[in-house]
N, C-alpha and C positions, 0 to 999 in steps of 0.2 A: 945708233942710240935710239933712233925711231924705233925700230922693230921690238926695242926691249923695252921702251918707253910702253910701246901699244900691248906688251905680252903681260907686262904688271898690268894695265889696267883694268885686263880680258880676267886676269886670278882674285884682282879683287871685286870684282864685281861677279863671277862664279861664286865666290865665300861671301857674300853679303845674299845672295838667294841659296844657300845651305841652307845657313843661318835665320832666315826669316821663316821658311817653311818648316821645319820643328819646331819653332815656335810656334807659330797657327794651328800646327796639329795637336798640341800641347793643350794651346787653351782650346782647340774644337773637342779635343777628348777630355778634357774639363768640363766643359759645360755639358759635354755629353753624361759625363758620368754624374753631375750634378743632380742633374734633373730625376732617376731612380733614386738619388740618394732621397732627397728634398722629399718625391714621391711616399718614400718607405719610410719616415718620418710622422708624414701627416695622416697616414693611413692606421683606424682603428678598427682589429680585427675583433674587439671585442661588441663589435656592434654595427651592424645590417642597416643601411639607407636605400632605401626605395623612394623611385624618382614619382612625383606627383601624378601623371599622368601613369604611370604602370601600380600606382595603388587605387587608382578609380575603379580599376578590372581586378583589383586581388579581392576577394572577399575573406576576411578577417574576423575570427571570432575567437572570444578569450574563453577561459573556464580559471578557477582558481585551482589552486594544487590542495586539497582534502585529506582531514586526517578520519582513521576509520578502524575499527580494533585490528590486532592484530591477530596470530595465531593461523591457524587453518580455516581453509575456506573453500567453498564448492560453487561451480558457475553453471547455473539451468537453463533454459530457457521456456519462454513461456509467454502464452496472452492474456492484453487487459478484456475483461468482465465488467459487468455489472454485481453490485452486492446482490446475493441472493437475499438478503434482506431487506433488499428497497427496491424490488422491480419488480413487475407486474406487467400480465397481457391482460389487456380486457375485451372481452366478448362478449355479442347480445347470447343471454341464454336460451335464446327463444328463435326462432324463423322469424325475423319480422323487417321492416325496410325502413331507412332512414330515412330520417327526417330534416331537424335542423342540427348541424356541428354548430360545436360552441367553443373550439380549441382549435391551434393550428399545431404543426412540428416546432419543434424548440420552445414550445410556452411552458413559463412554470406554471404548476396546478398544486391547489393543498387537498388535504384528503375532502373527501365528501362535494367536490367542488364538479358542475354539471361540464358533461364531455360530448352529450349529445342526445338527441330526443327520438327514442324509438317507435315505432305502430307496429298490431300485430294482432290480426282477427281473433286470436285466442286469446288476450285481455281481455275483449267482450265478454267473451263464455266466463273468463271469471270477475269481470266485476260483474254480471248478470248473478251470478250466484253468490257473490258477496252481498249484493243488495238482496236477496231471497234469502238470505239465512239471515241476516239483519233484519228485515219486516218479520219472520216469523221467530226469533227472538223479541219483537216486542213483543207482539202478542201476545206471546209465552209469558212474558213477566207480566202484563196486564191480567193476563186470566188469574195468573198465582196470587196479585194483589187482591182482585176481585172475591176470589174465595175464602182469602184469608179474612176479608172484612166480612164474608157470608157467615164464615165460620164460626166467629168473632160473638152473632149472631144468634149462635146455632140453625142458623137456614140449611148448611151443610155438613156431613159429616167430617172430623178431621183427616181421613181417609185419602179423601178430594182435593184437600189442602195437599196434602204429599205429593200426590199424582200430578198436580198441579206445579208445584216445584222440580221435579223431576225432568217435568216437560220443558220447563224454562232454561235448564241446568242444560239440554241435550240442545238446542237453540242457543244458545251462549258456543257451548262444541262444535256447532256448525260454524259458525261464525269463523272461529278462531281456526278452524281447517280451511275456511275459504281465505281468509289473511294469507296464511301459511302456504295454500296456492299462491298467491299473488308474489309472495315473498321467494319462493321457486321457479319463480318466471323471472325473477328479476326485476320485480318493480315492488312497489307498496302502496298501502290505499292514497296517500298525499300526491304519491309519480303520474295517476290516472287521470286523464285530461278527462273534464266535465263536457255533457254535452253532446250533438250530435259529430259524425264522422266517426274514424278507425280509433279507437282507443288508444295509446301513446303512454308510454313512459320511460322519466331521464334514466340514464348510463351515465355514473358517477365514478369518478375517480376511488381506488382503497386507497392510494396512498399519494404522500407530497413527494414531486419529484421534475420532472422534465419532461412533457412528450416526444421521444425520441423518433418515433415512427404514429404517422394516422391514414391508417388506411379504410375511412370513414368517406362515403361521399356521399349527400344529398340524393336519396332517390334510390340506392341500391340495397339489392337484400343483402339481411347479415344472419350468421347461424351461429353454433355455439365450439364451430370448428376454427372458423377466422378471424383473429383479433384482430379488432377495428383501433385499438390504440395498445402502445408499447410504451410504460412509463418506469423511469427510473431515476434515483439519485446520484448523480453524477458527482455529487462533494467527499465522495468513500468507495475507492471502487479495489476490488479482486484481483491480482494477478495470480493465475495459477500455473504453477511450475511442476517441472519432472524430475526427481535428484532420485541417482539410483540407491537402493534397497543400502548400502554400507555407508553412503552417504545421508541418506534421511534416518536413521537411527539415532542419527549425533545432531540433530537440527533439535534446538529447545523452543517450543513458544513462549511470542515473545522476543525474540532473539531480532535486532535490529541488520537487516538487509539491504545492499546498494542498488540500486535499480537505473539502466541505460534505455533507452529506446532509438531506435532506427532514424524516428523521425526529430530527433533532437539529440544530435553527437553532438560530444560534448557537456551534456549536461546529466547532471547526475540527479538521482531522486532516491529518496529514504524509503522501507515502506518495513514494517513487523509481520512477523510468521503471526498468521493467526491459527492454524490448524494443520498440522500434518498426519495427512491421511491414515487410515488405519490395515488398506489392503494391498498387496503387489502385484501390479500389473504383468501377468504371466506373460505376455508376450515381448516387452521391454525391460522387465524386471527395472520395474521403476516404481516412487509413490511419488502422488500427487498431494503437492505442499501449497498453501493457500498464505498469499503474501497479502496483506493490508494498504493502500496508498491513499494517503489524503488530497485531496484534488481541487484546493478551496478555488486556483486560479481558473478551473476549469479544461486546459490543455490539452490535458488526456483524454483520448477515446476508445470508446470499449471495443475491441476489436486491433488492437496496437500489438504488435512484434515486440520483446524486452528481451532482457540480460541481468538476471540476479546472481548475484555473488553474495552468498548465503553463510556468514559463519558458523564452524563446528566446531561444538564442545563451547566452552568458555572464553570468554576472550583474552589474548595475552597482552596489554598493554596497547599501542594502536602505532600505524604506519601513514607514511604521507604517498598520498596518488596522484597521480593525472591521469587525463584521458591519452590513450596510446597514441593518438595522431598527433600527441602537443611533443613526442619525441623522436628527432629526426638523428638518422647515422650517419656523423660524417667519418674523413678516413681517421681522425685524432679520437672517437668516441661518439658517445652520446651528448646530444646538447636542447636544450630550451630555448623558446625565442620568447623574450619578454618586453612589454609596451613599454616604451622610456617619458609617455608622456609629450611627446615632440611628434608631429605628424610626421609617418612616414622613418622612426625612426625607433629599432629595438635591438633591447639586448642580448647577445648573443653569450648564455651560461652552460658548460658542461656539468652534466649532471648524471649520479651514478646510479641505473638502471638497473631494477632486481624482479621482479615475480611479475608476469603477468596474469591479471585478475580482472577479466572478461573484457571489456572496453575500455577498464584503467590500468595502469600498470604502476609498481611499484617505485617509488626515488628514494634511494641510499643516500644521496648526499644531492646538493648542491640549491635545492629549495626549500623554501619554509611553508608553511602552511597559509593559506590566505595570499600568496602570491599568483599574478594573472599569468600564464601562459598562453600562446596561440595557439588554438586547434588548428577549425579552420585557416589554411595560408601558411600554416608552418611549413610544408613540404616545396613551397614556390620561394619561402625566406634560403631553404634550403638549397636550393636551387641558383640561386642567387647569390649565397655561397662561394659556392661549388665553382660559379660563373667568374666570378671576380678572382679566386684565387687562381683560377686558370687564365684569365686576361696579363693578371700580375706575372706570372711563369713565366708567359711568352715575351711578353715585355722586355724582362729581364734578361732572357735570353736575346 
């Protein structure tokens, strides 16, 4: 009875560690599989969190989504200008060496306003003959008075009286040819410095604008080859573009134009056709189209890189844009990443991608107009994406 006493107690105690270890496993593979569950719950694919310290290093810039006509449209390229009607080099006309500047770079100046004080031995020679035809201009009218009161008289014939006026009238001519020198040199009787030393006269701005360049310094000669200042309006400037010969036929002036620059992705600028040229460039078979930009912020500088997308023909109605960096491929499509307003935290919207138009591209669906999108950072949002659904994969597996 022992051996069968000890044989039950050996079976039941084998079936009581069965019995316990499916269990265990049961709930270990419960709570295992809880945790993806729990995980794949709380997890929102429709929106991108970036951890504080790895948004210190993302640089992030928005642009709104833009509406703009629609129809056809042609993309040029081309650089910013100064208006040909508010710029100016100014040069001494004369051989002569400077004096005092009265301007530096970047100063506003309005017209008629002094830039700087020239000398120049050949003033001499002509106020010397200005003052010579001036003294013998008096004289000349003194004689003509004198003989008019002879005359008056009868001391002298009226004969004398004439010759007398005639003389006066040719001394007045002198005069106004020795002005008119002076006025050909580049200066005027008021510019003439009184007095002993080099004779001197100011260098005057023609028009109101900016000194962009002075290449003016105390002490140096200047001629009628080297401008000594570069002035222009920087509140109106020029973009001039290339569109070819089947293209520039169909451009209207007038016709409102979107404008990119290199140095500012992402943002976009308005500018009007002001003139499309009238000849074609036999080597490119191109004309040159003259775009308008208002620049009250100042921004732009002449000499800038752009991208105009130019409407042709009429416009049909108008479409919504971004800039092409705010649209990233994932493998489900196109999508947008937009600010939620929460630091560190945006929305992730699929949006249906149509024409591309030069640095912006077309959205069929999924934004409205006036909404922020990320240029800059959107390819690092996407990235991070990319990262997490792949984290999530392996996980799961």
């Amino acid at each position: 009875m022992k051996p069968s006493h000890f044989l039950l107690s050996a079976l039941v105690v084998l079936s009581a560690c069965k019995s316990d270890k499916p269990e265990h496993e049961d709930d270990h593979a419960h709570e295992e599989g809880a945790e993806p569950k729990g995980h794949d719950e709380g997890h929102d694919e429709s929106h991108v969190h970036i951890a504080p310290e790895m948004l210190r290093d993302l640089r992030v810039t928005t642009a709104p989504a833009s509406a703009r006509p629609g129809g056809e449209s042609v993309t040029a390229l081309g650089e910013l200008m100064f208006s040909e009607d508010a710029y100016a080099e100014v040069a001494s006309p004369i051989s002569a060496r400077v004096g005092t500047v009265f301007v530096t770079t970047g100063q506003e100046v309005k017209e008629g306003e002094k830039l700087a004080e020239l000398r120049s031995p050949e003033l001499g020679k002509a106020r010397a003959a200005l003052q010579s035809a001036k003294a013998r201009a008096a004289s000349a009218r003194q004689t003509a008075e004198r003989k008019r009161a002879l005359a008056a008289e009868r001391i002298v014939a009226q004969k004398d009286v004439q010759a007398a006026d005639v003389d006066a009238a040719g001394a007045d001519a002198e005069v106004a040819a020795a002005l008119a020198e002076l006025a050909a040199l580049g200066a005027s009787e008021g510019d003439l410095r009184q007095g002993a030393g080099t004779p001197g006269f100011i260098l005057r701005s023609p028009i109101q604008g900016t000194v962009i360049e002075r290449d003016a310094r105390m002490g140096q000669m200047a001629d009628a080859e080297h401008p000594l200042f570069r002035i222009g309006d920087l509140g109106s400037l020029w973009l001039i573009v290339h569109a070819f010969e089947r293209d520039a036929v169909r451009i209207q002036k007038g016709a409102e134009a979107r404008v990119t620059f290199a140095a500012f992705p992402g943002k976009e600028h308005t500018a009007k056709v002001g003139h499309v040229g009238q000849r074609v460039d036999a080597s490119s078979r191109t004309i040159p189209v003259r775009l308008v930009l208002e620049n009250r912020e100042g921004l732009l500088k002449p000499g800038m890189s752009a991208t105009a997308s130019i409407p042709l023909g009429s416009p049909d109605g108008t479409i919504t844009t971004v800039p092409a960096a705010s649209l990233q491929r994932l493998e489900n499509g196109w999508v947008a990443f937009l600010p939620t307003g929460e630091r560190g935290s945006f929305e992730r919207r699929e949006v249906g991608r149509g024409r591309t138009l030069g640095d912006h591209v077309e959205v069929l669906s999924g934004l409205k107009v006036g909404e922020q999108v990320v240029v800059d950072g959107a390819f690092l949002l996407k990235a991070e994406v990319e990262k997490s659904a792949g984290g999530g994969a392996e996980h799961g597996h």
